[in-house]
C-alpha positions in Angstrom: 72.1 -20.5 -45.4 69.4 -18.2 -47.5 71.1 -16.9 -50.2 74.4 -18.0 -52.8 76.5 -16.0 -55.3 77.6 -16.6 -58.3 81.0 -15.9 -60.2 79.6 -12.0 -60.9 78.3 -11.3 -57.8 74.7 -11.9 -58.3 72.6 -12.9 -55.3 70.7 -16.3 -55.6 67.5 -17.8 -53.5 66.6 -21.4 -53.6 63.9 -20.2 -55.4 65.7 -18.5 -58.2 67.5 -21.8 -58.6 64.9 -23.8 -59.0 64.2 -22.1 -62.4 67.6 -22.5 -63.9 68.3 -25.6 -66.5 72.0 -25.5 -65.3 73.5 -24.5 -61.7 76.4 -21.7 -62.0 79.2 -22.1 -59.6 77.8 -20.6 -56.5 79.5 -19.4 -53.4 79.0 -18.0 -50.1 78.2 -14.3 -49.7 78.8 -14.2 -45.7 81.1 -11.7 -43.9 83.4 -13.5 -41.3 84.4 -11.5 -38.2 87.6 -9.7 -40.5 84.9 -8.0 -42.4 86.0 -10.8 -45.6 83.5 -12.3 -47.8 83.3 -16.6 -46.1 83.5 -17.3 -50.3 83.4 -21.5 -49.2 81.7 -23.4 -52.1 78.3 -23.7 -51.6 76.1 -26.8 -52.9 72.3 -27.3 -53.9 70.9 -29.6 -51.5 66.9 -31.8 -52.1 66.1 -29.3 -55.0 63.3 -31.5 -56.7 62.7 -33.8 -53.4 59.0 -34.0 -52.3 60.2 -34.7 -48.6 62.5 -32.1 -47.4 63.2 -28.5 -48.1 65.3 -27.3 -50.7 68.6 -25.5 -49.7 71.7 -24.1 -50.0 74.7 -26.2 -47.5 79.0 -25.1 -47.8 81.5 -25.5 -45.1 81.4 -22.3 -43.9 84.7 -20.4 -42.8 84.9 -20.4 -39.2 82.0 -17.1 -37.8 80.8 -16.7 -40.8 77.2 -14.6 -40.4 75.7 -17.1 -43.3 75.8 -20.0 -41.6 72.9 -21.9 -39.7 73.3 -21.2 -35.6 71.4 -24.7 -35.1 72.4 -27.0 -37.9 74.5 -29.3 -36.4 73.2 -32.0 -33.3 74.8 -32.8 -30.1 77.6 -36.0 -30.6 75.5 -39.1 -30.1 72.6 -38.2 -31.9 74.8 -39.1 -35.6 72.8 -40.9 -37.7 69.2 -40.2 -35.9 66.1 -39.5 -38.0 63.4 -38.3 -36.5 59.6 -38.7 -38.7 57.8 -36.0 -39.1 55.0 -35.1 -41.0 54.8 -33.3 -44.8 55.5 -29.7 -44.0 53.3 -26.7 -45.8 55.2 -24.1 -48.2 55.4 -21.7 -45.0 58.2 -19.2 -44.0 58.8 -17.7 -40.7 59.9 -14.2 -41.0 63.1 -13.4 -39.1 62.3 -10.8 -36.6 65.4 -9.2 -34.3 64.3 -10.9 -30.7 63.9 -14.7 -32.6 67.3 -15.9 -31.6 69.7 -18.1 -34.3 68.2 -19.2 -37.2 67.9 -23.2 -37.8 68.5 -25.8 -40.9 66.1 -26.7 -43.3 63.8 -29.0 -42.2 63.3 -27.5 -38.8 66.7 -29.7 -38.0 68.8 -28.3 -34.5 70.7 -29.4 -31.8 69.4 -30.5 -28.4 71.9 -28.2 -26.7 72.8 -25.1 -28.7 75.4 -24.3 -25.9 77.1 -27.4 -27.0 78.7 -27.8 -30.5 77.9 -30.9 -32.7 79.5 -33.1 -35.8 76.6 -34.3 -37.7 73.1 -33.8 -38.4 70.3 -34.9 -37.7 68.0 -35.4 -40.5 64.2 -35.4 -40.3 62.0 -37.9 -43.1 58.4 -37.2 -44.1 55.7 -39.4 -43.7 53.0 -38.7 -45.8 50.4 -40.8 -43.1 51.2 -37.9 -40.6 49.9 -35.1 -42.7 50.7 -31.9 -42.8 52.7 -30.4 -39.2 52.8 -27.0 -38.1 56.5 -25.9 -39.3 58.2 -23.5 -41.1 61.7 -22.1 -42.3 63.5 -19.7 -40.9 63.6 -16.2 -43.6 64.7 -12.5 -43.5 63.4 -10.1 -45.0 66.0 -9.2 -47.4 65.7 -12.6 -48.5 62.3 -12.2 -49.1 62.7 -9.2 -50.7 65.1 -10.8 -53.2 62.4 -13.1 -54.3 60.1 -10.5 -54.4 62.1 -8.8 -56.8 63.3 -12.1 -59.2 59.3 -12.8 -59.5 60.3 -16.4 -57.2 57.8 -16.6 -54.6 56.5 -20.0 -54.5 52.4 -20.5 -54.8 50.7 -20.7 -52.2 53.7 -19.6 -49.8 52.3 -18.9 -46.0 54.4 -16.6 -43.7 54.4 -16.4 -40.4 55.5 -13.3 -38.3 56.4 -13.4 -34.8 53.4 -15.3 -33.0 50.6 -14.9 -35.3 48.9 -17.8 -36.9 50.0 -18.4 -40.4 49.0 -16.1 -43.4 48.4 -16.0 -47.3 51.7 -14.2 -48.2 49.8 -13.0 -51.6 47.5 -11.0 -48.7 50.5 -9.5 -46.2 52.6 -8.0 -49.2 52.1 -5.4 -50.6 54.0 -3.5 -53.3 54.0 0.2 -52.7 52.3 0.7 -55.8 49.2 -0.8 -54.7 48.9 0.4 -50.8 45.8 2.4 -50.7 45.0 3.6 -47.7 41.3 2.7 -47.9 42.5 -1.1 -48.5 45.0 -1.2 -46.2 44.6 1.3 -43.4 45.3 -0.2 -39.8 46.2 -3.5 -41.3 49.9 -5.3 -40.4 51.1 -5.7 -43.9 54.9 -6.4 -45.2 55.6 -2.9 -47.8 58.1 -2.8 -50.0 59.1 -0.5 -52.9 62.2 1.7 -54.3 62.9 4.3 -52.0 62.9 7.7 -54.0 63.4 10.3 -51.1 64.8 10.3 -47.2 63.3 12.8 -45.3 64.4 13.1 -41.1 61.4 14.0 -38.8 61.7 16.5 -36.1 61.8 13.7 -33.4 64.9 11.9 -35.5 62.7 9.4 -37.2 63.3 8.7 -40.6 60.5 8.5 -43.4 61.4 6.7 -46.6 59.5 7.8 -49.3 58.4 5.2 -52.4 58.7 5.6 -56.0 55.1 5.5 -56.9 53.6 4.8 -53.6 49.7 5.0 -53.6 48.6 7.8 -51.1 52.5 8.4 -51.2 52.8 6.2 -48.1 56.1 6.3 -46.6 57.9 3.8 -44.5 58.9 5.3 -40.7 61.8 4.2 -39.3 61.9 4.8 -35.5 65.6 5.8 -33.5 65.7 1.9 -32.4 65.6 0.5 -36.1 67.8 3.4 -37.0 70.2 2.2 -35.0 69.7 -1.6 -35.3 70.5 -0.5 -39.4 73.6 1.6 -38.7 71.2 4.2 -40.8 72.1 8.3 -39.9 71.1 11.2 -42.1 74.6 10.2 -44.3 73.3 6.8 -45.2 72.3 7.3 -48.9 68.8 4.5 -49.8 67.8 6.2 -52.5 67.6 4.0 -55.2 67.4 0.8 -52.9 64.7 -1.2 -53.1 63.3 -1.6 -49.1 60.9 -3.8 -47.5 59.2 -3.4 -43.9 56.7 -5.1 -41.5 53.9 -2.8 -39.9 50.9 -1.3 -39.6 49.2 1.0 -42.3 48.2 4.3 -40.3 47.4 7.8 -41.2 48.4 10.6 -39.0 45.7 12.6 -37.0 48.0 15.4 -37.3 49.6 15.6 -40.6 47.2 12.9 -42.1 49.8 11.3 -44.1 50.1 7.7 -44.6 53.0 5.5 -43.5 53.8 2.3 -42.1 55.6 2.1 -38.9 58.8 -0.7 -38.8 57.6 -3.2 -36.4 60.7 -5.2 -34.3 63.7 -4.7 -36.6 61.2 -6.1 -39.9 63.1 -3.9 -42.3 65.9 -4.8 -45.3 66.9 -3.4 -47.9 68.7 -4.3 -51.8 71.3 -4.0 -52.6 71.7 -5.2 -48.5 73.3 -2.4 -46.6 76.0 -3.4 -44.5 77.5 -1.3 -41.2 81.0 -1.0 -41.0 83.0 -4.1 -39.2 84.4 -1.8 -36.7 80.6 -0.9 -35.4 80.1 -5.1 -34.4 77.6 -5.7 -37.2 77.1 -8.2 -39.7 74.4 -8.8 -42.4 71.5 -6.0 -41.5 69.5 -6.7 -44.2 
């Protein structure tokens, strides 16, 4: 699971953790299928280990949408490490087509249609060096560590399948999108959204509080829908982040960046009702 709450609601990454002299009382923030908050106890797992990733682990009420889809290994396999080598500070950002999301550590099942008991735990060895993984994000995950100031140094992020990136050179605040920088270039945008304005075609353009070239983020029919978003949705005032390319319309010439495969999320998270068979959608 990405993110924990505490006793007042507030929203934790790993990474905000890491900076806190004491641990609150932290607790799942996952809806089950009744629409209820999951609420199980969640505990702080390899904070300061050098071997294995930091996370969060609770014993999730049963369909909760915060718990790993891969986490647990087939019966047999109880007790199994498997060596690998040191892993690099890299994240792979959660796109809509990527399937269930996996433990920390790169740790699954062999059979995902078959449930397990126990997991399987991976152990680094340092004589392997460093192997090409990386943990499963979403955005609004990223956002919120965008926003607490926790991004770890020298984080790399990998989106779909592109090789590995700098995240300090995919995102951008809005702020700081020029379009001489940035124009044609795949980049992750995010910024406070200060206006909604509907296209003819239906499209949606979010507009930035103090966006350079006042580029907006477009929002296509498909990711309006993905997001349960309609011309009554109100995102003012939410902070959103997006994958896409920079472009400048021929036509209008204004900037914008065009959502790219479901890469959008917003905070405070917006949430469809239960009734439209939607979970967390960032």
């Amino acid at each position: 699971m990405e993110l924990a709450r505490d006793d007042a609601g507030d929203l934790f990454t790993i990474e905000m953790i890491r900076g806190k002299a004491t641990l609150p009382p932290l607790w799942c923030p996952g809806e089950l299928p009744t629409g209820e908050e999951c609420g199980a106890k969640v505990q702080v797992k390899a904070l300061h280990s050098t071997l294995r990733s930091a996370h969060f682990a609770a014993r999730h009420e049963p369909g909760c949408d915060g718990a790993s889809g891969r986490s647990e290994d087939q019966p047999g396999d109880a007790g199994t490490h498997v060596d690998q080598g040191l892993r690099p500070v890299r994240w792979k950002m959660r796109l809509v087509d990527d399937g269930e999301s996996h433990g920390p550590d790169g740790r699954h099942r062999p059979d995902d249609m078959v449930p397990g008991h126990t997991t399987r735990r991976r152990r680094a060895d340092a004589a392997r060096g460093f192997e090409d993984t990386a943990d499963d994000r979403k955005f609004s995950t990223l956002l919120i560590d965008i926003l607490a100031g926790t991004i770890p140094a020298n984080l790399e992020l990998v989106i779909g399948t592109l090789a590995p990136q700098a995240a300090s050179d995919l995102i951008v605040a809005a702020a700081d999108a020029h379009e001489e920088t940035y124009e044609d270039r795949s980049i992750i945008l995010w910024g406070e959204v200060k206006q909604m304005v509907l296209s003819p075609y239906g499209s949606l353009f979010l507009k930035l509080r103090h966006a350079a070239d006042d580029v907006a983020i477009l929002v296509d029919k498909t990711n309006m829908k993905r997001r349960g978003i309609d011309e009554s949705t109100d995102l003012v005032g939410r902070h959103a982040i997006a994958y896409g390319k920079y472009v400048v319309s021929d036509t209008s010439g204004r900037a914008h960046l065009r959502v790219e495969g479901g890469a959008l999320a917003f905070n405070p998270i917006l949430r469809r009702p239960r009734n439209a068979g939607a979970s967390d959608v960032g």
